[in-house]
C-alpha positions, -999 to 999 in steps of 0.1 A, spaced: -146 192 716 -138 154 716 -174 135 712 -181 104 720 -212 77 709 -221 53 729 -252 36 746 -226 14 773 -191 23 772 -173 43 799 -169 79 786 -132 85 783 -124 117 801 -117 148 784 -147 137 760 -186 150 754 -207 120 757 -239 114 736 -265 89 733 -278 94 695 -270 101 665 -289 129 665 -273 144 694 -239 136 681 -250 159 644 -262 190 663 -226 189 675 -210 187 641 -235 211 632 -221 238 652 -184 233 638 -169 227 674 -159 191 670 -124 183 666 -129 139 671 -156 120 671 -151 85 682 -188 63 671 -201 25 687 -228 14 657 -250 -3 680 -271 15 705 -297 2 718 -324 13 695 -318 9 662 -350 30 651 -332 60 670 -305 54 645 -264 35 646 -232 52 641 -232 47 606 -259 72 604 -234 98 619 -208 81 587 -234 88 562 -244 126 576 -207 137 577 -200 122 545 -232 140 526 -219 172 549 -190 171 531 -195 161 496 -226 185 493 -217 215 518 -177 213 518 -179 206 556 -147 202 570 -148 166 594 -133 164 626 -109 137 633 -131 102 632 -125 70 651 -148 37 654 -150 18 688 -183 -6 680 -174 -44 689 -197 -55 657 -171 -64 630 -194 -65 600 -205 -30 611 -168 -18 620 -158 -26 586 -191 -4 568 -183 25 589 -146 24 580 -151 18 547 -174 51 551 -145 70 566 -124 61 541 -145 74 515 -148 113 540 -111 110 531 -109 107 501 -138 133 496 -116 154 518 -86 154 496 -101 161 467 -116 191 479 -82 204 489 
């Protein structure tokens, strides 16, 4: 499953669209994502940003050796592109030295 987060964007076809981040954690809960592609801004900031979804998977897989899908960053807010990166970055290198 290909997920996408997003409050505005066209969903890309082929991909699971969800609203929240909370929405978007059920489905890395269940094991079935392969990508996750994340905006940061969605409209509501007290239902929670992409980075949220950064932070979950990257507790997920320091603390409970979860295994991340494949993840991407589409949000147009540079400051908050770069933090989520810089998140992603640090899943990988979590990643690698589990393996």
């Amino acid at each position: 499953m290909k997920v996408f987060l997003d409050d505005e964007r066209v969903t890309p076809d082929g991909w699971t669209r969800v609203h929240w981040p909370h929405e978007a954690i059920r489905l890395l809960e269940l094991g079935t994502v392969e990508e996750i592609s994340l905006d940061h801004d969605l409209g509501d900031d007290d239902c929670g940003t992409g980075y949220d979804v950064i932070l979950w998977i990257e507790e997920a897989v320091a603390l409970r050796g979860f295994r991340p899908p494949k993840i991407s960053v589409h949000s147009a807010n540079s400051s908050a592109r770069a933090k989520m990166e810089a998140g992603v970055l640090a899943i990988q290198r979590l990643e690698l030295k589990q393996n």
